[in-house]
SEBA-34022 format. One line per 2 residues: number of its first residue (from 1); their letters; for each residue y, x, z of N, C-alpha, C, O, CB. Coordinates in nm, 2 decimals, padded with zeros to 4 digits. Each point is the difference from the previous one (the first is absolute). Glycine has a CB too. Example, Ala and Ser with C-alpha at 12.3 -4.5 7.8 and 13.67 -1.06 7.14 Angstrom:
1	as	-00.57,01.32,00.78,00.12,-00.09,00.00,00.12,00.09,00.00,00.00,00.10,00.07,-00.12,-00.29,00.05  00.23,00.15,-00.19,00.11,00.09,00.00,00.11,-00.08,00.08,00.11,00.05,00.01,-00.17,00.07,-00.23
//
This chain:
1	xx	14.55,13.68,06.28,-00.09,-00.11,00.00,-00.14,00.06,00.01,-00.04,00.10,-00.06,00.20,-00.25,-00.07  -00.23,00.06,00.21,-00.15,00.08,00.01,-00.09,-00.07,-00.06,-00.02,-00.11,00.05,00.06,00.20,00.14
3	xx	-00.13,-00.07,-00.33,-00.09,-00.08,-00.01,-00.12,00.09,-00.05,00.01,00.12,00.00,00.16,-00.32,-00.03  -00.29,00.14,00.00,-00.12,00.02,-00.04,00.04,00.04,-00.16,00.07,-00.07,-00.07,-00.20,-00.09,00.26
5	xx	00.06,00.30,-00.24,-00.06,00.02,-00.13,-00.10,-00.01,-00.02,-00.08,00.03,00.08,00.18,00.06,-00.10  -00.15,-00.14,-00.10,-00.16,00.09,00.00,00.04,00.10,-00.16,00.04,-00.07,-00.09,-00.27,-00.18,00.23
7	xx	00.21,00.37,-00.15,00.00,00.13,-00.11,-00.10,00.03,-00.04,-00.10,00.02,00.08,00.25,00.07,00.00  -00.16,-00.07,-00.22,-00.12,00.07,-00.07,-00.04,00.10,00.05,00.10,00.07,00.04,-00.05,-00.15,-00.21
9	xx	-00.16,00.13,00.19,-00.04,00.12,00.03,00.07,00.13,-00.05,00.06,00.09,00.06,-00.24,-00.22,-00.04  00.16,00.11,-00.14,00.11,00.10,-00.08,00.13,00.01,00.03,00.08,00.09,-00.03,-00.21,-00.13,-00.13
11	xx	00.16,-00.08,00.21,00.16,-00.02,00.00,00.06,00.05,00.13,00.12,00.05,00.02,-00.14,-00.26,-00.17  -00.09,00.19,00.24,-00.02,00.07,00.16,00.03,00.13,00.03,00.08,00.05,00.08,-00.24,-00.19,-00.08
13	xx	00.04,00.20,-00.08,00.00,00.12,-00.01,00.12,00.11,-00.07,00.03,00.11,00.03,-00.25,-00.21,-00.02  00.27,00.02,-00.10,00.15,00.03,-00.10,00.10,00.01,00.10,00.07,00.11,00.01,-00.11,-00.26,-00.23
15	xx	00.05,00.06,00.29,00.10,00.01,00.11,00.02,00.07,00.13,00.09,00.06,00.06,-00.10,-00.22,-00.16  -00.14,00.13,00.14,-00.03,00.14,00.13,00.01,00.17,-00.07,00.03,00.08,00.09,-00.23,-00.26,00.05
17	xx	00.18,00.22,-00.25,00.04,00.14,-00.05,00.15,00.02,-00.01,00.08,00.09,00.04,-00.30,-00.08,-00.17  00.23,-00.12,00.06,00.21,00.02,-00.02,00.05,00.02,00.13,00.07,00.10,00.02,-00.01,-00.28,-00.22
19	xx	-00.09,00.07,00.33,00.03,00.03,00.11,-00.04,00.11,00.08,00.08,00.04,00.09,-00.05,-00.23,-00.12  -00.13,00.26,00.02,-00.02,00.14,00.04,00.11,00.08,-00.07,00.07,00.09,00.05,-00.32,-00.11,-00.02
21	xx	00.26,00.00,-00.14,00.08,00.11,-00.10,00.11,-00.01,00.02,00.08,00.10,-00.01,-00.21,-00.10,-00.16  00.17,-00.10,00.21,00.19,-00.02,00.02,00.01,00.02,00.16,00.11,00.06,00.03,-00.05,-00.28,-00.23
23	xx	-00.13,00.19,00.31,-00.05,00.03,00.17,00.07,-00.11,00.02,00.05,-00.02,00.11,-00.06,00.28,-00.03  00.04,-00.36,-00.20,00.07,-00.17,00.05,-00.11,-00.06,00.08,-00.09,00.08,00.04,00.23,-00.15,-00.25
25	xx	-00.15,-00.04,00.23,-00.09,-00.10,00.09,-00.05,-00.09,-00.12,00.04,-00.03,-00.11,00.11,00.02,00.36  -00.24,-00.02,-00.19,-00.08,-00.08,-00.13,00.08,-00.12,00.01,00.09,00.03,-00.08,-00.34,00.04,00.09
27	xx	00.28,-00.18,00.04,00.11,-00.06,00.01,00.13,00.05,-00.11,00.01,-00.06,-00.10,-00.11,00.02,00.37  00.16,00.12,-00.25,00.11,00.06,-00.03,-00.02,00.00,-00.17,00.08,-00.04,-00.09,-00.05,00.19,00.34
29	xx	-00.17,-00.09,-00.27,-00.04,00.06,-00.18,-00.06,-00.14,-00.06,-00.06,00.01,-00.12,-00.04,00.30,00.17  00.11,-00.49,00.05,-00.06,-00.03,-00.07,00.11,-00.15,-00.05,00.01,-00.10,-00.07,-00.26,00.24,00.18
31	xx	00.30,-00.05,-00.01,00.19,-00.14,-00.02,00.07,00.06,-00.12,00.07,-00.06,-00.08,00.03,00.00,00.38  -00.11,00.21,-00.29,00.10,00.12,-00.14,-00.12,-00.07,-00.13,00.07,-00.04,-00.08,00.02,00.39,00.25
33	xx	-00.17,-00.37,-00.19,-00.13,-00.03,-00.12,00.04,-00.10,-00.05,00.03,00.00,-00.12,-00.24,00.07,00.21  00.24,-00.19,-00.03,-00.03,-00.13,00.03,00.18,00.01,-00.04,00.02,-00.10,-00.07,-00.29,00.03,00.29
35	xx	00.40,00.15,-00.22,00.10,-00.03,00.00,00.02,00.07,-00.12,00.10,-00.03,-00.06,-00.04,-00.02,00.29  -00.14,00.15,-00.30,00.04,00.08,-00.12,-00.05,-00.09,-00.10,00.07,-00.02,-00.10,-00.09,00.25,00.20
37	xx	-00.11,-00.30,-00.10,-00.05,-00.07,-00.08,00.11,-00.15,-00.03,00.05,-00.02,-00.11,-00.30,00.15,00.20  00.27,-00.21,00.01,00.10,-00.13,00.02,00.07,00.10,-00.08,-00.04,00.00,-00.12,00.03,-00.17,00.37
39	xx	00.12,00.27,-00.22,00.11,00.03,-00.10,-00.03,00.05,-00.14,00.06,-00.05,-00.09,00.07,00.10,00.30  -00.21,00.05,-00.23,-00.07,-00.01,-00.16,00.00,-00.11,-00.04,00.07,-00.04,-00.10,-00.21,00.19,00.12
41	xx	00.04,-00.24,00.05,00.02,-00.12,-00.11,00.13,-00.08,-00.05,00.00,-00.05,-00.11,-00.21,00.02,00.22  00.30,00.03,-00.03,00.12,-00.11,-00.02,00.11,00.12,-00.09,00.10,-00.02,-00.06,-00.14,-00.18,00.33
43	xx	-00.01,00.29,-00.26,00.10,00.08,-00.12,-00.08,00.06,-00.13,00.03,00.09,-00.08,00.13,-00.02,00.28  -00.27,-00.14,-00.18,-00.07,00.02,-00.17,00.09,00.01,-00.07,00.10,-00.04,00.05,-00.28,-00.07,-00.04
45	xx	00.18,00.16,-00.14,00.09,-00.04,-00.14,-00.06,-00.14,-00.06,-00.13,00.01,-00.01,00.18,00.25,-00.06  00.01,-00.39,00.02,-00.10,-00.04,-00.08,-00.03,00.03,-00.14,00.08,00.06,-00.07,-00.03,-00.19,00.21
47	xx	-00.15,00.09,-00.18,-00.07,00.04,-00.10,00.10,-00.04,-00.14,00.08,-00.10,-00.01,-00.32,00.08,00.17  00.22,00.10,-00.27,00.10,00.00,-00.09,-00.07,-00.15,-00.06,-00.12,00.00,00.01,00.21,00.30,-00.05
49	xx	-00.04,-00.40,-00.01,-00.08,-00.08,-00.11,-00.04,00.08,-00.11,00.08,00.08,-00.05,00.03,-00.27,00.11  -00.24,00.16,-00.13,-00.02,00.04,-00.15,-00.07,-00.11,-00.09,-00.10,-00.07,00.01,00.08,00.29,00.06
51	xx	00.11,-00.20,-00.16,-00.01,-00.08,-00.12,-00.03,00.02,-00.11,00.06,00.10,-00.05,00.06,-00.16,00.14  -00.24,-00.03,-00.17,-00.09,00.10,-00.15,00.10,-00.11,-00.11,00.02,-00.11,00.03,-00.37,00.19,00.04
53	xx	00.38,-00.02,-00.15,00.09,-00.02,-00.10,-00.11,-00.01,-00.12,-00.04,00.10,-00.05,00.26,00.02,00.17  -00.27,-00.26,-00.18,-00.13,-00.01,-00.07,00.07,-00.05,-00.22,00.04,-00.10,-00.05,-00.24,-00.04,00.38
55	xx	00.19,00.27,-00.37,00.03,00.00,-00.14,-00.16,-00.05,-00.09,-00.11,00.04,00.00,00.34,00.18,00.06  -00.17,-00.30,-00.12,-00.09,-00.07,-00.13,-00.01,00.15,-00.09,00.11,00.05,-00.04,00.00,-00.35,00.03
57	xx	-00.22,00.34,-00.01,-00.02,00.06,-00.10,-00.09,-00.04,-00.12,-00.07,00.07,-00.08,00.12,00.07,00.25  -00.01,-00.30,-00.16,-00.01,-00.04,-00.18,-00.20,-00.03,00.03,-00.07,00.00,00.10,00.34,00.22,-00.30
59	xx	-00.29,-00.24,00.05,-00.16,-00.02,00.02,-00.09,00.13,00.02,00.03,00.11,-00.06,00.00,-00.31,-00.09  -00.09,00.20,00.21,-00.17,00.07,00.01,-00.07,00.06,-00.12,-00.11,-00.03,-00.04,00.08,-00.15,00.19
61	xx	00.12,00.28,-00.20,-00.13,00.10,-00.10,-00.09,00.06,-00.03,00.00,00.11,-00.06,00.08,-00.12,00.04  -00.19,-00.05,00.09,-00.13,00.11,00.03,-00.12,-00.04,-00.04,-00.05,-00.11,00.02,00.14,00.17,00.16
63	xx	-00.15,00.03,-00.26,-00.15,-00.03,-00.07,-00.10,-00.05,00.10,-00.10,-00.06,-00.04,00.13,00.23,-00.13  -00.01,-00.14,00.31,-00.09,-00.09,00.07,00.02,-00.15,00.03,00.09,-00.07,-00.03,-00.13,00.27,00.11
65	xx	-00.08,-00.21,-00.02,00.03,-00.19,00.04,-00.01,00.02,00.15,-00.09,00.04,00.07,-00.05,-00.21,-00.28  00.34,00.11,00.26,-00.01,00.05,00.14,-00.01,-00.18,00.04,00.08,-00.03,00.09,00.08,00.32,-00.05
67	xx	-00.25,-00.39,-00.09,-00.02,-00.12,00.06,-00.17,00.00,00.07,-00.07,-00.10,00.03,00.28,-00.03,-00.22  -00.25,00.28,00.20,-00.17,-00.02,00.05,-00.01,00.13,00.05,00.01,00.11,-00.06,-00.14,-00.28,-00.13
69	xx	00.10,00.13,00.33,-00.01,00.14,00.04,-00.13,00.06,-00.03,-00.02,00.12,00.00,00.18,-00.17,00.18  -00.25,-00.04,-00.20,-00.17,00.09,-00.06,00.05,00.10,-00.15,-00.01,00.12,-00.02,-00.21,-00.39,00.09
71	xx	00.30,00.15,-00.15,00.02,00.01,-00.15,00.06,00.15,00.02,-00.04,00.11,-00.05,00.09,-00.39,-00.06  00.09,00.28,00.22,00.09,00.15,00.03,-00.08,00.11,00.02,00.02,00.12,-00.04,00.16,-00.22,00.15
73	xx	-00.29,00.05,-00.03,-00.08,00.16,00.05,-00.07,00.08,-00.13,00.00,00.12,-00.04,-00.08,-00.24,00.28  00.02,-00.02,-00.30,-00.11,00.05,-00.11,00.08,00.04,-00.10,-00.07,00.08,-00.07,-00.10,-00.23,00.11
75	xx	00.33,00.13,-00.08,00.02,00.05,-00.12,00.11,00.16,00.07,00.06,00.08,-00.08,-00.09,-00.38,-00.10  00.03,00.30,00.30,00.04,00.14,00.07,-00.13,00.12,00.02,-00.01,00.11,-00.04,00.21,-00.26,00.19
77	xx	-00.27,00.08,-00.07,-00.14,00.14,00.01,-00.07,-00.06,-00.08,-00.10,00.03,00.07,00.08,00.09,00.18  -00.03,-00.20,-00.33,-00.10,-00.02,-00.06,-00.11,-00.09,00.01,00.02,-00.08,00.09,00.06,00.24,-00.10
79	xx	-00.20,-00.16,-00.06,-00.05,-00.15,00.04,-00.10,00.03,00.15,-00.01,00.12,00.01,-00.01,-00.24,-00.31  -00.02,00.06,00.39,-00.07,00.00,00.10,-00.12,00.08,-00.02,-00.03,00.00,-00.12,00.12,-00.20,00.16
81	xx	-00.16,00.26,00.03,-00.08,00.07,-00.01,-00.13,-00.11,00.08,00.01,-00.06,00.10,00.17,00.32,-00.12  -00.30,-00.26,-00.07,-00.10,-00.13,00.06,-00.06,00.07,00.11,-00.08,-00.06,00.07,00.01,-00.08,-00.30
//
């Protein structure tokens, strides 16, 4: 089938070196690109699921006050410098 591309520059260039390097036809190195990629993709692995497993660890015992984030700073580094 014959049709129009238009290729990134980069992507241009990627393909005219491979086809020097292989002495294929540009044609040839850009149907092999275009057929390695289509088959990579459809034999990906899929991705494993992950799942967070969220345990209650009861109440909060800490001499700070974590309801203010000004109150958290000032009683971690100290009071504000004016």
């Amino acid at each position: 089938m014959r049709t129009t591309l238009t290729l990134d520059d980069d992507i241009a260039a990627r393909l005219a070196a491979e086809a020097r390097r292989t002495g294929r036809s540009f044609k040839e190195t850009v149907n092999e690109a275009i057929r390695g990629g289509l088959d990579a993709a459809r034999h990906r692995p899929q991705a494993q699921r992950f799942e967070i497993r969220a345990k209650d660890l009861g109440p909060v015992r800490s001499p700070l006050q974590l309801d203010s984030v000004a109150r958290l700073l000032e009683d971690v580094d100290g009071p504000a410098s004016p």
